[in-house]
N, C-alpha and C positions, 0 to 999 in steps of 0.2 A: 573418321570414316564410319557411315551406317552399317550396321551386319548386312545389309541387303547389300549393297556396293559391294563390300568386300569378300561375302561370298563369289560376288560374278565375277571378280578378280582370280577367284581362286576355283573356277568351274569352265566350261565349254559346254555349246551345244555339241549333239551328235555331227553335226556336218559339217564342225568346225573344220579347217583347213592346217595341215601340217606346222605351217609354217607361224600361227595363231599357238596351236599347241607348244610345239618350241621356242615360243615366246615366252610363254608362260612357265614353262620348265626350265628354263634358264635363269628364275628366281625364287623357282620352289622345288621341291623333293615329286611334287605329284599334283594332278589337276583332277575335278572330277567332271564328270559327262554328264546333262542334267538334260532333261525334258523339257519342254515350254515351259512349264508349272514345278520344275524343281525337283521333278521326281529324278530320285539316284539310276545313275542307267549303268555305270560300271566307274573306272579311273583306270590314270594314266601313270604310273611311275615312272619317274624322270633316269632309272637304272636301266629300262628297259629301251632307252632309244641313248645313241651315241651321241652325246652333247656336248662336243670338246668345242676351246670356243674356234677352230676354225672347220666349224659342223657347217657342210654345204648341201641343201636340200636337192636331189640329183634331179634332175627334170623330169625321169620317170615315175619319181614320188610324192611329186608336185598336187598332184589327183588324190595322192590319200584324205583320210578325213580320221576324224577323231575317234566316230566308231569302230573303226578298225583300228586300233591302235589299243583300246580300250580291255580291261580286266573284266569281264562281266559285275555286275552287281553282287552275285552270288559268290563271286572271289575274294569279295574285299572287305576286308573288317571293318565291321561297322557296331555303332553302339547308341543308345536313345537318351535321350534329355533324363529317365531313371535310373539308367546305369550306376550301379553303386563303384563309386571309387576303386573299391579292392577289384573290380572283376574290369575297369577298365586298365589297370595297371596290369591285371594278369595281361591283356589280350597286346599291350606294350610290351609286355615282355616274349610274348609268344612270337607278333609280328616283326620287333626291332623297329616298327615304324616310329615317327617322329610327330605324327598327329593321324587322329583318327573322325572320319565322318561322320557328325552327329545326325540320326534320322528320327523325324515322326512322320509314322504313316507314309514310308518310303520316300517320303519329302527331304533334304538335304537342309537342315534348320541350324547347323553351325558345325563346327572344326577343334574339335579337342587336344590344341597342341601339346605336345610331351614336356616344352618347358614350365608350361603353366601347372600342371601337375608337380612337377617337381620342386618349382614354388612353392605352393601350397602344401605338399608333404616338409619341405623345411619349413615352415610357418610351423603347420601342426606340433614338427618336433621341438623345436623352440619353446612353442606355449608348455607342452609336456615338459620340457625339459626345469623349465623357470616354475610349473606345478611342481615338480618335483624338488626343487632347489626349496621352495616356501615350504614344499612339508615336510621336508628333511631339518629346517630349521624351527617350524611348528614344535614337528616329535623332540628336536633336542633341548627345545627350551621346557615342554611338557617332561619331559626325562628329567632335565635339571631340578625343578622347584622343588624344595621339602613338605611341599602338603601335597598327600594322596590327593588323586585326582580318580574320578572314573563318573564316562559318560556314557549317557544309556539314551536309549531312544523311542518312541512310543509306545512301541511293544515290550520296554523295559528291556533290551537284547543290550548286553554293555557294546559299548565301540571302541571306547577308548581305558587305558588303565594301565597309569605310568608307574614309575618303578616306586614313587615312595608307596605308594596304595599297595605293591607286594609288599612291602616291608612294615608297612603298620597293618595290614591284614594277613601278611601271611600266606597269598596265593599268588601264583605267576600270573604273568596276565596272559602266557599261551593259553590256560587252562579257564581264564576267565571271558577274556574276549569271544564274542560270538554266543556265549551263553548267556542264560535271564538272569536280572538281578534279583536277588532277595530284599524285598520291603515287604513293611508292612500294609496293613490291610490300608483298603482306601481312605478311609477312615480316619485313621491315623496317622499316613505320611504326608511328610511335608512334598515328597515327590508328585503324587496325583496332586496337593492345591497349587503347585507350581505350574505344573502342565495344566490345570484347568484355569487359573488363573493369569498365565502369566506374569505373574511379579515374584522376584527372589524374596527368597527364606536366609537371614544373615545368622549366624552365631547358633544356632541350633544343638542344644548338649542333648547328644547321643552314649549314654554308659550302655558298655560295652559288656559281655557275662562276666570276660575275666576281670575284672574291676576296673578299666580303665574307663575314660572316659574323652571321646572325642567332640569337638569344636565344627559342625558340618556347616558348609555354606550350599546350598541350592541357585542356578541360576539357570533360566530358561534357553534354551535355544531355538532360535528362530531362523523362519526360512521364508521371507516376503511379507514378516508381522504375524506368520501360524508358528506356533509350538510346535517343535519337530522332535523333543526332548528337552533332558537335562543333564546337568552336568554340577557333579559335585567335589567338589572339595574340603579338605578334610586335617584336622590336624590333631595329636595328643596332648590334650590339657591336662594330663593326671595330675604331673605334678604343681602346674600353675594353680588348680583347683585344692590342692592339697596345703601349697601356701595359704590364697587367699581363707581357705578355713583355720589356718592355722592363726593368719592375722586377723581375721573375726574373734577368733577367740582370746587373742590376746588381749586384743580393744576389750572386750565384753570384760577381761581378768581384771584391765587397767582401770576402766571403770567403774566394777565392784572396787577397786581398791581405794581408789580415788573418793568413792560414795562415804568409805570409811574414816575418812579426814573429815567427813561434812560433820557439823555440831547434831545436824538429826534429820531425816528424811523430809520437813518441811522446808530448809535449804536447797535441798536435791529438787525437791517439786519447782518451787521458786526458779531454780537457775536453770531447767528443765521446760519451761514454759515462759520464757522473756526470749523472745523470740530476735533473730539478728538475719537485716540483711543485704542481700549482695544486690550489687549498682553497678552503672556504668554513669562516669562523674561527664558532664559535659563542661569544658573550661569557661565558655563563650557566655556563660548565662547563669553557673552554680550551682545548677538542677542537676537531679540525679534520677537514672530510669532503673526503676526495682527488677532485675531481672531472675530471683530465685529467696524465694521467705525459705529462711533456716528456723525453722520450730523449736530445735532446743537450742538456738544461736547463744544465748546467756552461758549454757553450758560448756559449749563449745569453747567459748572463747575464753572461760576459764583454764579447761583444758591445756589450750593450745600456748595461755598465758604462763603457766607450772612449764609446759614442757621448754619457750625459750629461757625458762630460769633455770631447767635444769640443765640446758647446755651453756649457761653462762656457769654454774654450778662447774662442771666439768671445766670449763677451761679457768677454772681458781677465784672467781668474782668472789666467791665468799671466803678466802683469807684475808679479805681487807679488813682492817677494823672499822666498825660504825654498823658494818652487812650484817645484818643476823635474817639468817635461812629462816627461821621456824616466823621470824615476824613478817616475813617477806610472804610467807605460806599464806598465812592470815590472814594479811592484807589483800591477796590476790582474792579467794575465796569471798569475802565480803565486800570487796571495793565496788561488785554492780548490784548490791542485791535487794538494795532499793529503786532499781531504776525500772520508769515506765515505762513501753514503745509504744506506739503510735502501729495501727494494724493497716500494711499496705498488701498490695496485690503486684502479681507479676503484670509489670508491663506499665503500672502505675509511674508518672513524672511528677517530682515533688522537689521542693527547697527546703534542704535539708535545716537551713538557718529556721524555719518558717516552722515545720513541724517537729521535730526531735528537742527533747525537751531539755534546757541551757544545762550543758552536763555534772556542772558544780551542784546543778539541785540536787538531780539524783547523787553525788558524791555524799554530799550532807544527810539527805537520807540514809544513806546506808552505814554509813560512821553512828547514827542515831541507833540503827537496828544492832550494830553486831555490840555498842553500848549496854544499852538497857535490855537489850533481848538474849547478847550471848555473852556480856562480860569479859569481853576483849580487854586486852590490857594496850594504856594510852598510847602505847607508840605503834598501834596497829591502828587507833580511832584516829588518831592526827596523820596517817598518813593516807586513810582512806578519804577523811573529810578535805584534804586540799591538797589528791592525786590530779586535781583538775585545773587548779589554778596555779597565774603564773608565779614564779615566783617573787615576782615585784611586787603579785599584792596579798604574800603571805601573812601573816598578823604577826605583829611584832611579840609575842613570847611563843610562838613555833619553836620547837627545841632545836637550834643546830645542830646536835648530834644527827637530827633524821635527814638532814637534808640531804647525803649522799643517798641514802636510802631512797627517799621522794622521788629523786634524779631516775633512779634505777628502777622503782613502781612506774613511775610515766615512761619510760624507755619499755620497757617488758608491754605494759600495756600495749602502747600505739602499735609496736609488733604484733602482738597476738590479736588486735584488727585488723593488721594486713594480712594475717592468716586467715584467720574467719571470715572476713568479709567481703577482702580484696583477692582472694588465691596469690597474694605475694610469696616473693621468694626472697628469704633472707639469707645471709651468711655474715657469723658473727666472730669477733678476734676482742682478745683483751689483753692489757699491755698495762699492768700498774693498776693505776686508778684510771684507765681511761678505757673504753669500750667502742671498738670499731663496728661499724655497722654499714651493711653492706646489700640495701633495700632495690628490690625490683617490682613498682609497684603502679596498680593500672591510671592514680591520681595522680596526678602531676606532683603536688604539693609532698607529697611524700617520696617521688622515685625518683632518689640521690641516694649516696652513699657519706657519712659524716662519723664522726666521731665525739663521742660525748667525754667528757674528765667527771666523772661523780663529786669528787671531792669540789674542783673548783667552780662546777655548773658549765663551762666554756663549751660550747657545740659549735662547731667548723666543719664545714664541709669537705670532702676529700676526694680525689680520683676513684673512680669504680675500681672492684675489686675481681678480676680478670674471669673469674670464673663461680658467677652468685650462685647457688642453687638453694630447694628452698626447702 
């Protein structure tokens, strides 16, 4: 039904007839009295005439008309299409009425029923209520987290400032909210390039006067794609920061130490510049994409070659007979130190068969150097010269004695490239002469887990071992 309709449903002329009027009030509370043109001329309360339903219009009354029956215009609450809500509810609560006539310019332009209102006021409270439920859950999850939070807004006024940010700064956030933040100058904070930029500031070390030193993240907030603020978060790295210098300095001790096994500072330069690097092996085709050049990779993976001898070390490898630690040392140290590499680029696709040079040469070469150049004694030269080759095509006066040895140089090796070159993760066990090996590695060709016998050369594969780490 059009509002035009159903006004005239719910209106009369002035001259309407009694019995039109009690029509109409016998399915509403009230009619109103309208002009040709709609102008409000007064209304009729349906309290004001006896409407029981056996109401008989007496024949002297017959004559009445709606005007007379009528509340003038001036009596009757009325309100305009501006009416602010709050002052239409007052004027409901003042009348008790059940709808109120809306006017422009004394014109009768619709009917403000009191359920539609109260609709609407439970709509409102709902939305409020369910705003409230979300921030209630907001604040308690902002409460929970362990990294200071506190968020500020263009004028730098904080807004927000949950409980860990009291307890790693040290102030309530009655006493801080609604007040400015302290930053630094423009200049210098990550705050203004956040807000002028919009883009976050990640990891940001902030040391603090009393020596700590926090971790701050910056992330912008927005309101339609403007910067409205920011919002930081924040955590104490003292003592994470306190580690990792402790283990820089370690490293830095380990490898002066390390420098100091070397025959002389031209070794260190050598295995300090043969550079080693990291791939992604593709199965389908053999190529490999160079995804990160290690500069001192030669070094490295000496390194990394010592350190799984020293955990084989630790778990007994060297009370067997045949094992001598100091020749193993040797061996390790000189086994690359003839070798060439080929200079690639991140992002470079290469066959490896194609360009890396047949690794028994550089083997040979370096058996030559630690020879004539450092005076190695033979059972470090013969194990450097054919760590590469198989054993089917050793030369038949190879000493037996080395051959567990051999076993254990090629084994330590191929690990200490899946460290350095692969980010593998190993975990090792020994059991006699035999050595479990427990590989997670990104080549195929190598991620299994097997067990090697030194003594009898035997390699067999075996079940993973439930928990590699590396």
């Amino acid at each position: 039904m059009s509002r035009a309709s159903l006004l005239k449903s719910e209106s009369v002329s002035p001259t309407a007839g009694i019995h039109v009027v009690a029509g109409i009030l016998a399915k509403r509370e009230v009619t109103y009295v309208v002009s040709s043109d709609n102008i409000l001329l007064g209304a009729i309360y349906k309290d004001s005439l006896d409407l029981t339903p056996d109401f008989i219009i007496e024949a002297d009354k017959r004559s009445i008309k709606a005007k007379d029956l009528m509340t003038l215009k001036e009596g009757v609450p009325c309100i305009s299409p501006e009416t602010h809500l709050d002052s239409a509810i007052s004027v409901f609560l003042e009348t008790e009425l059940k709808e109120l006539p809306v006017l422009e310019n004394d014109r009768l332009v619709g009917i403000l029923p009191l359920r539609s209102v109260l609709k609407g006021i439970a709509e409102a409270l709902d939305t409020v209520r369910h705003q409230q439920e979300h921030e209630k859950r907001s604040s308690t999850i902002l409460q929970s987290i362990n990294e200071g939070l506190i968020m500020i807004d263009k004028d730098l006024i904080i807004r927000e400032y949950n409980r860990a940010a009291e307890e790693l700064l040290g102030a309530k956030a009655s006493e801080r909210i609604g007040s400015k933040a302290v930053v630094k100058t423009r200049g210098g904070s990550p705050v203004f390039e956040v807000m002028k930029t919009g883009k976050p500031r990640f990891g940001v070390m902030s040391p603090l006067a009393d020596g700590r030193i926090f971790s701050v993240n910056y992330v912008p907030m927005l309101d339609n794609g403007n910067v409205v603020g920011v919002i930081q978060t924040f955590q104490d790295i003292t003592g994470q920061e306190e580690m990792r210098s402790q283990l820089l300095s370690s490293r830095d001790e380990l490898d002066r130490a390390f420098a100091l096994t070397l025959p002389n500072s031209r070794v260190e330069h050598k295995l300090k510049n043969t550079p080693e690097y990291r791939d992604v092996y593709d199965p389908d085709n053999g190529q490999i994409t160079i995804t990160e050049v290690i500069a001192d990779g030669g070094y490295k993976h000496v390194v990394n070659a010592l350190k799984v001898l020293a955990d084989l070390n630790n778990k007994g490898i060297m009370s067997l007979l045949g094992i001598s630690k100091d020749v193993l040392v040797q061996s390790i140290i000189f086994h690359d130190l003839g070798k060439s590499q080929p200079q690639f680029e991140i992002g470079q696709i290469v066959d490896p068969l194609d360009e890396f040079e047949e690794s028994c040469a550089h083997a040979e070469r370096s058996a030559d150097i630690a020879a004539h150049f450092y005076q190695r004694e033979d059972d470090v030269i013969w194990l450097i010269k054919y760590h590469h080759h198989p054993e089917s095509q050793l030369p038949a006066d190879f000493p037996n004695h080395l051959r567990p040895m051999l076993r254990l140089l090629k084994l330590v090796d191929g690990l200490s490239a899946s460290l350095t070159r692969r980010n593998g993760k190993i975990t090792l066990d020994v059991d006699g002469t035999k050595v479990y090996v427990y590989e997670r590695n990104p080549h195929p060709d190598f991620d299994k887990s097997r067990v090697v016998d030194l003594f009898t050369g035997e390699t067999r594969e075996i079940p993973d071992y439930p928990d590699t780490t590396g």
